[in-house]
Each structure stands twice: as C-alpha cells, then as structure tokens.
SEDRENMAR-89711 format. One record per residue (C-alpha): residue in three letters; x, z, y. Coordinates in steps of 0.2 Angstrom, whole numbers, plus 5000, padded with zeros to 4 digits. Layout:
(ALA (X Z Y));
...
//
This chain:
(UNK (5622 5385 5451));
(UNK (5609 5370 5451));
(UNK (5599 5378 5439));
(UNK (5599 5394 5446));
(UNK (5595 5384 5463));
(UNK (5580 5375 5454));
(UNK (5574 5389 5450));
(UNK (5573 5397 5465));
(UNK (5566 5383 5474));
(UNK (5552 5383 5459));
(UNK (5548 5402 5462));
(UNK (5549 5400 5479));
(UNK (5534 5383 5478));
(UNK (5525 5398 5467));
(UNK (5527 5411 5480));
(UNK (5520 5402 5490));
(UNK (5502 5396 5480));
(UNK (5502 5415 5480));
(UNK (5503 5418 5497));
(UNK (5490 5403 5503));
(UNK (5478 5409 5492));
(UNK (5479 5428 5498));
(UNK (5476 5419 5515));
(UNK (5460 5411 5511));
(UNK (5455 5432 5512));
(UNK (5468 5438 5522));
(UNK (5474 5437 5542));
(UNK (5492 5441 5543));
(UNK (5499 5456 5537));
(UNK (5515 5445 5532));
(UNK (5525 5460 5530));
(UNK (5513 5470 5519));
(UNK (5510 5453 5507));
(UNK (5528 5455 5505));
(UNK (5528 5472 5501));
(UNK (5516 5468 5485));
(UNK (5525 5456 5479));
(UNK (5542 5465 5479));
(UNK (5529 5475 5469));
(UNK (5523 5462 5460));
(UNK (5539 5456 5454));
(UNK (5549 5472 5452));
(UNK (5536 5481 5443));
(UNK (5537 5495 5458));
(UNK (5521 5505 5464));
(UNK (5517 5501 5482));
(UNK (5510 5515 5493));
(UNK (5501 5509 5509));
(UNK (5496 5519 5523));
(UNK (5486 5516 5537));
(UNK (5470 5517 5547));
(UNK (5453 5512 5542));
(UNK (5447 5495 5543));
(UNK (5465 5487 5543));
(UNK (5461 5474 5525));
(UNK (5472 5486 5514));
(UNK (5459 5487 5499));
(UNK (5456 5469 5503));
(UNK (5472 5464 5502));
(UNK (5476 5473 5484));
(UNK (5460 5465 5479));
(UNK (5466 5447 5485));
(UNK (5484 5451 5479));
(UNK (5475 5454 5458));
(UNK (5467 5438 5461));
(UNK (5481 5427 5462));
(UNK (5487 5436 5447));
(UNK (5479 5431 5427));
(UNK (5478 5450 5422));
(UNK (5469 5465 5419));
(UNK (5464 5472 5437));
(UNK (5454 5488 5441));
(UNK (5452 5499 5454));
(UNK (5450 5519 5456));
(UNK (5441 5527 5470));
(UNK (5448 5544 5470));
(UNK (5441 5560 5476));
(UNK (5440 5577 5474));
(UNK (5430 5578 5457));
(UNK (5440 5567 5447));
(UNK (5448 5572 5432));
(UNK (5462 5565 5422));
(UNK (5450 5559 5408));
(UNK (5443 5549 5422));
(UNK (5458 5539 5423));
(UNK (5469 5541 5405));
(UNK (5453 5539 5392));
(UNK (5448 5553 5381));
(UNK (5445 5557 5362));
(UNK (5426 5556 5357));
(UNK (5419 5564 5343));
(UNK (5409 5553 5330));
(UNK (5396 5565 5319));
(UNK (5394 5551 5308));
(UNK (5412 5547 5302));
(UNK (5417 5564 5306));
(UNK (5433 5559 5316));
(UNK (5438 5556 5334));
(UNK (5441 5538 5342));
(UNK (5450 5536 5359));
(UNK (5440 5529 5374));
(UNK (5456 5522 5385));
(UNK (5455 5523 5402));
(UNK (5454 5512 5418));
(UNK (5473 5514 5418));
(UNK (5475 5501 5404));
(UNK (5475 5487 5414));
(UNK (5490 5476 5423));
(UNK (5486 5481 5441));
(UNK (5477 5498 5447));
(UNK (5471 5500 5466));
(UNK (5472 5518 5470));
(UNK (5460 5518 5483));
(UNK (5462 5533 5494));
(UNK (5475 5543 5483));
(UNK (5476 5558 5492));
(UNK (5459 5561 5492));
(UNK (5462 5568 5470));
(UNK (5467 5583 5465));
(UNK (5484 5590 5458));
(UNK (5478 5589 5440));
(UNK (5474 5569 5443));
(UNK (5491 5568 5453));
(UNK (5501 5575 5437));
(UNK (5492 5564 5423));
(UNK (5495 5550 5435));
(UNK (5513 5553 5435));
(UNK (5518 5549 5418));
(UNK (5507 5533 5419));
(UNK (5518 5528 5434));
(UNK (5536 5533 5429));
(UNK (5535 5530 5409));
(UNK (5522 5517 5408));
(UNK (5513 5526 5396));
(UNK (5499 5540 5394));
(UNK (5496 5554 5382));
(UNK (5477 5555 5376));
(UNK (5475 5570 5362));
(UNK (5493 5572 5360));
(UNK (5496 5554 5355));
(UNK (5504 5543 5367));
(UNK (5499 5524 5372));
(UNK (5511 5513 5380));
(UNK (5502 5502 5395));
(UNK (5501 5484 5397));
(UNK (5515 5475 5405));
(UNK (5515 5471 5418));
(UNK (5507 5488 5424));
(UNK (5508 5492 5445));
(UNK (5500 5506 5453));
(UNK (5496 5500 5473));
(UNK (5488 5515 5481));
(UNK (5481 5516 5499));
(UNK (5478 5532 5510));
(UNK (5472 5537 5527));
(UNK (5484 5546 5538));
(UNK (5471 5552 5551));
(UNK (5457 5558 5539));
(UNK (5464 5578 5533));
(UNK (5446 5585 5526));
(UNK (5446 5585 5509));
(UNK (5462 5578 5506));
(UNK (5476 5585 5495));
(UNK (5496 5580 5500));
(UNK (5503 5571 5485));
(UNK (5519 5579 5476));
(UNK (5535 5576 5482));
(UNK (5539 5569 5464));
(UNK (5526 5557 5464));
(UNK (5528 5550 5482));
(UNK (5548 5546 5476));
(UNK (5541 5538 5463));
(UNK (5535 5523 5474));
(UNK (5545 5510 5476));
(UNK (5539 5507 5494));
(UNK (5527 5513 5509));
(UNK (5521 5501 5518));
(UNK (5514 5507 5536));
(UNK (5499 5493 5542));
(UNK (5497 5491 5560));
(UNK (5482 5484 5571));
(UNK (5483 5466 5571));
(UNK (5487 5454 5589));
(UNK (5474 5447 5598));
(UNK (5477 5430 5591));
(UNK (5476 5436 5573));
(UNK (5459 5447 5578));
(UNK (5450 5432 5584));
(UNK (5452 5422 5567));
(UNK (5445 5438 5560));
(UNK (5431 5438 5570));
(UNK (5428 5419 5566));
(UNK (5432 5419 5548));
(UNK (5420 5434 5545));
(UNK (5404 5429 5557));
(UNK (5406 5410 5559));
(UNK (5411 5403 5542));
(UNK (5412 5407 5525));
(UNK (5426 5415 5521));
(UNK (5437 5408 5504));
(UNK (5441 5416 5488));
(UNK (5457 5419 5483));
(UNK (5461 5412 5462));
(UNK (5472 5415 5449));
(UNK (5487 5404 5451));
(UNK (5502 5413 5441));
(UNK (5502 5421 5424));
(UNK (5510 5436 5418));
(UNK (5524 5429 5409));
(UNK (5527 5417 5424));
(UNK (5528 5435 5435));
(UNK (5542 5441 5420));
(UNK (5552 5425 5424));
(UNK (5551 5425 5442));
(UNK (5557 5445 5441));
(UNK (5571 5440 5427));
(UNK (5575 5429 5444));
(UNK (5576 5442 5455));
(UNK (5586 5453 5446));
(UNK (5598 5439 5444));
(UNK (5599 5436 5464));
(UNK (5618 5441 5466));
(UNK (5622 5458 5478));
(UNK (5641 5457 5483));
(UNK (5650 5474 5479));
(UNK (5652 5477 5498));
(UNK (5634 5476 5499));
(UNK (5632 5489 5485));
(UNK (5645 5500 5496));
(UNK (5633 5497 5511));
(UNK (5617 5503 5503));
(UNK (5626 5519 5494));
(UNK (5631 5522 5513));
(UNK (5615 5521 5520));
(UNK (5606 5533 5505));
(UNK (5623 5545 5508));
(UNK (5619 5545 5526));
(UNK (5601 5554 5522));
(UNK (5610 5570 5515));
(UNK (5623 5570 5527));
(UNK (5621 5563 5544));
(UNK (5635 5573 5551));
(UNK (5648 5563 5540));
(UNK (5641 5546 5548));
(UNK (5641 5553 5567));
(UNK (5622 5556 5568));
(UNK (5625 5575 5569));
(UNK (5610 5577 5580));
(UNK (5600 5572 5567));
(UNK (5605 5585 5552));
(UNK (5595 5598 5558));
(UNK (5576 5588 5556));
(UNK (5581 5585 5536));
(UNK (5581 5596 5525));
(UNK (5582 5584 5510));
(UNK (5589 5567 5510));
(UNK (5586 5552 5499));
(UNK (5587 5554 5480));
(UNK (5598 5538 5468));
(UNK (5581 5530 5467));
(UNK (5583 5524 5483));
(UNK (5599 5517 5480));
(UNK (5592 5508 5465));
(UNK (5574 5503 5474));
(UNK (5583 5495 5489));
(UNK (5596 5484 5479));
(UNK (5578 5479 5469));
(UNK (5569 5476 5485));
(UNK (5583 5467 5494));
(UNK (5585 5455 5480));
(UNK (5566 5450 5479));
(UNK (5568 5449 5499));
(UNK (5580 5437 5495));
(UNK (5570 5426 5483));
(UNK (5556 5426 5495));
(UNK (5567 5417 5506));
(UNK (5574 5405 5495));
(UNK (5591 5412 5494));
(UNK (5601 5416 5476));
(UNK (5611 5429 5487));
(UNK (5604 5445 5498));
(UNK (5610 5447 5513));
(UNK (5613 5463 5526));
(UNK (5596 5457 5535));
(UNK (5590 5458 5518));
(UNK (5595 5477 5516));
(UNK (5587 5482 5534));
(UNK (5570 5472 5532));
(UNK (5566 5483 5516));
(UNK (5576 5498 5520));
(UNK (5562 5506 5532));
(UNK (5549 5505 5517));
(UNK (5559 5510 5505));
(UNK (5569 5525 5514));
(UNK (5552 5532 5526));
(UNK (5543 5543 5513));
(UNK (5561 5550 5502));
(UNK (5564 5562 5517));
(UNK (5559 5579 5517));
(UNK (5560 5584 5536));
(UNK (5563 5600 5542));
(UNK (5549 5613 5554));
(UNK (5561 5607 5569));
(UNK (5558 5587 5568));
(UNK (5539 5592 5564));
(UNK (5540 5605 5581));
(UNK (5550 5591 5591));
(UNK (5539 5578 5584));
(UNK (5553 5566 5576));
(UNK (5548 5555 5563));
(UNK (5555 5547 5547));
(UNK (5557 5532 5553));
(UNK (5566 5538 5568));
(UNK (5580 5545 5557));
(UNK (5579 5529 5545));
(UNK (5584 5520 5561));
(UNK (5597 5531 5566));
(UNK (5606 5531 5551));
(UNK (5604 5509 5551));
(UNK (5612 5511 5568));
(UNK (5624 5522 5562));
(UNK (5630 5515 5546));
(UNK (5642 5501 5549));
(UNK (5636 5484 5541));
(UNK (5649 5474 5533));
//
C-alpha cells in the first residue's frame, strides 16, 4: 500500500506540471483538461463540442505540448479523402515498384479539428485507425504509434456543409465533452492575458512511457464490486428505464447504451480517482464522468426530439433514478 500510495502522490505532482503548463495557454475549462487527460491516460478518443471561439483547438494544442510525442492536427472538410489522412502507395518509374507515403495519422496525438465537417469515406477509414490502432494502405496494414489519441472538435450550431458522424464512430469515443461560456472572472483574465501581456507557452513536461506508467496506475486504481453492480445499473438503466421507475422516459430512447459504456466509465472513473489522489473510485467518481461518457451512446427517439428532451436530461434521470450504494 505505500508504494501504491507513492505512486499516486508522484503521478498526482505530474498531473499537476501538466496542468500548470496548459494554464500558461489556457483559462479555466477544469473539466474539459480533465477530460483529456482521462484521454491521455486511458488511451480513449475525446470528442468535444461546442461553440466557436470557446479555446477547444487551443486546448488540444496546449494538451500535445506538455506531452514528448508525435502531434498533428487535421482540418477536415468536405474534400478530404482517406488518403489524406492514412498515406498512399506511390509509384517509383525508376525502381519500378510502389513505396507507402504514411499519413498524418502516424503520430501520438491527432486533433480532428472540425470532424463533422468530412465525408462518410473519411469517417470509415477513420474508424479502423480509432478502434484497432492500425490502418490499411494497399492491402497491407501498419500498426500506429502508441500512445495513439484521436481528440476531435465540432460545432453544434453550424449545419452547412456538415455531415452527422456514424453512430459506430461516435460509440467509439470514450467521452463528449460539452464546453460552455466561461464566468465573468475567467473572461477578464482572458482579455488581459491576450491584449495586456504576453501570453506563455506550454512545454513538454512527461514522456510517453511516463504516460504508460501513470495509465498501468490507473487501471490499478481499485473499483469495489458493488461499484461495478452500480455502473452495470446505470448502463441497464439506458435500455430499460421502466425496470428502474423512469417509465416516462422509455418512450424518448429508442436505443440504450452499448457494454462500452460500461467498460468506458469504470476506465474514466478510475482516472478521475488518480486525478484526485485517491488509490480507490468513489460513487462521486462515477457521476462526475458518467454525463461525458453516457451523453452521446443514446439514440433518442422523434418524440424527445418533438418534445425537445435532451440526452443529458435522460443521463440525469437515470442517476437520480438508480440507487447509489
């Protein structure tokens, strides 16, 4: 135990380099810092929605920086092909023979900037990259660097020229992360940081094998089986409200969450938990990162859509529902 404690308190000192070097390019957004680095240390991909103008490429940007690894960012739109982001065969006259040209998505981290904004052809070669960790160029298959994170952004307001990302591919990130305005407080020190002084630079500070040990860590963090119980409740719940008195709400889902929900919140619970310091998650553990994890795995029905109920209405439901233990 006093090992397992040192440790903690070493990754937690670590954490926390990280986090005071996003600030020096960063004002607030606690929660979605958090979110990247459940990312970060779980190896899950990290959608984030929100207006523009809210720091969410800037905050990815900040995130790599800390981070000694291979970084590259992908503005999609609607003329992108998968070439453009796997790599292709080239033809040499010379030698006669083909050599592959790997692409952008051979690096560590991969922004996403504006995800929704590629076509369905871009969204399916994007798919295996983000599930298997490995592409297919010319019917040979590479494996990606490791770590590899896909952290995507997209506008909810903006609908021109946009294309709504498979249901497949949006269970396949960990967590959505929905930013907000900032408070007045945390608006002023914008202003000020960006008109009246010269803003800082964030700088590497951990390694990739340091990010291995710190996620070996996490996934040691211990989840008590009643825990477990709570979480299979809560995904249950999804499919069928009725069973856990939220009958009102059956009618605005027409699919529930799938098992990766299950597995995504025990992962996110635990890096919550490290965050904290703490070898142990806790129920507040499970409701913090519940919302992110939970929001974007339901398919709702035409009457929540015509009675304008939300996915995080029904994620709040069932939390108030379910009976913590």
């Amino acid at each position: 135990m006093e090992n397992s404690s040192e440790s903690i308190n070493q990754a937690h000192l670590l954490i926390r380099s990280i986090k005071n070097e996003i600030a020096k390019e960063l004002v607030g957004q606690d929660r979605l810092v958090n979110s990247l680095l459940t990312g970060l240390l779980t190896g899950g991909h990290v959608l984030i929605e929100g207006v523009p103008g809210l720091a969410k490429t800037s905050a990815v940007k900040a995130l790599a920086s800390t981070v000694q690894a291979g970084f590259r960012r992908i503005q999609f739109t609607p003329d992108l092909l998968p070439a453009d982001l796997t790599g292709t065969e080239i033809y040499r006259p010379e030698t006669a023979d083909f050599i592959t040209r790997k692409g952008p998505l051979f690096n560590n981290i991969i922004l996403a900037d504006e995800i929704n904004r590629a076509p369905s052809k871009v969204q399916s070669a994007l798919l295996e990259a983000m599930e298997e960790k490995q592409v297919t160029i010319g019917g040979r298959t590479y494996e990606l660097p490791s770590p590899f994170l896909v952290l995507a952004t997209q506008n909810p307001i903006e609908q021109e020229g946009t294309y709504p990302l498979p249901e497949a591919q949006v269970d396949r990130f960990m967590l959505k992360v929905m930013v907000d305005y900032p408070d007045r407080d945390q608006e002023l020190e914008i202003l000020e940081k960006n008109t009246c002084s010269r803003t800082g630079t964030a700088g590497p500070v951990v390694t990739c094998d340091q990010l291995a040990e710190m996620g070996e860590l996490a996934a040691g963090i211990y989840v008590d089986e009643k825990l477990m119980e709570y979480i299979v409740d809560l995904v249950s719940a999804s499919r069928n409200p009725e069973k856990y008195g939220i009958k009102d709400m059956a009618q605005f889902i027409d699919f529930g969450a799938s098992p990766r929900a299950g597995i995504f919140l025990v992962k996110a619970a635990k890096v919550n938990a490290l965050l904290a310091g703490r070898a142990y998650v806790t129920p507040e553990d499970i409701k913090l990162v519940g919302p992110d994890v939970l929001r974007h795995r339901l398919i709702l029905s035409f009457e929540a859509e015509a009675e304008d109920i939300l996915s995080d209405d029904i994620v709040q439901a069932i939390f108030d529902s379910v009976e913590v233990p």
